[in-house]
C-alpha positions as CSV (number, residue, x, y, z in Angstrom):
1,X,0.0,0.0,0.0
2,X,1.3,3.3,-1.1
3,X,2.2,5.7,1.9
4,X,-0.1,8.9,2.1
5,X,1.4,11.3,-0.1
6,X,3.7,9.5,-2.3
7,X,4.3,10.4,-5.6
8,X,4.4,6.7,-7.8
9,X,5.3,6.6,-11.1
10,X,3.7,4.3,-13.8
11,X,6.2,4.0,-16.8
12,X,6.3,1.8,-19.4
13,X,9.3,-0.6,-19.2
14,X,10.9,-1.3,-22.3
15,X,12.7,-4.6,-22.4
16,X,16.2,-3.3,-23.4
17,X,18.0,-5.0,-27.4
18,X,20.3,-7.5,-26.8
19,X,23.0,-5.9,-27.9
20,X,25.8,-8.1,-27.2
21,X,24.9,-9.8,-30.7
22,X,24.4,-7.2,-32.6
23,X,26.2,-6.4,-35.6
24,X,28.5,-3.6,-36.1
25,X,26.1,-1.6,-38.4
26,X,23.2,-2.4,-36.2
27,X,25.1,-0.4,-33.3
28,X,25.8,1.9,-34.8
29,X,22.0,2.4,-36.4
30,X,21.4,2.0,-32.3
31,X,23.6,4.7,-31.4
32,X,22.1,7.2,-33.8
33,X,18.8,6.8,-32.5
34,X,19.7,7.1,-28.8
35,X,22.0,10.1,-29.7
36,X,19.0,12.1,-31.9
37,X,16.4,10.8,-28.8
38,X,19.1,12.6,-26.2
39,X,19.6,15.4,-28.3
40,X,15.7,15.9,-28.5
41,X,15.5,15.5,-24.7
42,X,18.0,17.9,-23.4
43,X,16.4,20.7,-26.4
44,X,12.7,19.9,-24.4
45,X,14.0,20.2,-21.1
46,X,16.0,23.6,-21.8
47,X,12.7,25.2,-23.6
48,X,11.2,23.8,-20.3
49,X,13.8,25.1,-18.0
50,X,13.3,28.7,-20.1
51,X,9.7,28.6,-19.2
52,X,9.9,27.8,-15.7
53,X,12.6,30.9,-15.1
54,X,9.5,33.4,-17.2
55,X,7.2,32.2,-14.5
């Protein structure tokens, strides 16, 4: 039972690639997206950070 006033999170789990037998091209296709998702991340939470500091 949760405690009164706890904040729980319900994420989606993603069931990481095994990547231990992935090719080299494959990695590298991996890398790419993870590198483009961070990039998109870090521009969200600096338009985010930019808004918070207005209010």
């Amino acid at each position: 039972m949760p405690r009164r006033g706890a904040v729980r999170f319900n994420l989606p789990m993603v069931v990481p690639p095994d990547i231990d037998g992935l090719p080299p091209a494959e990695l590298r296709q991996l890398l790419l997206k993870l590198l483009e998702e961070n990039a998109e991340l870090k521009r969200q939470n600096a338009e985010l950070r930019e808004e918070i500091a207005r209010l």
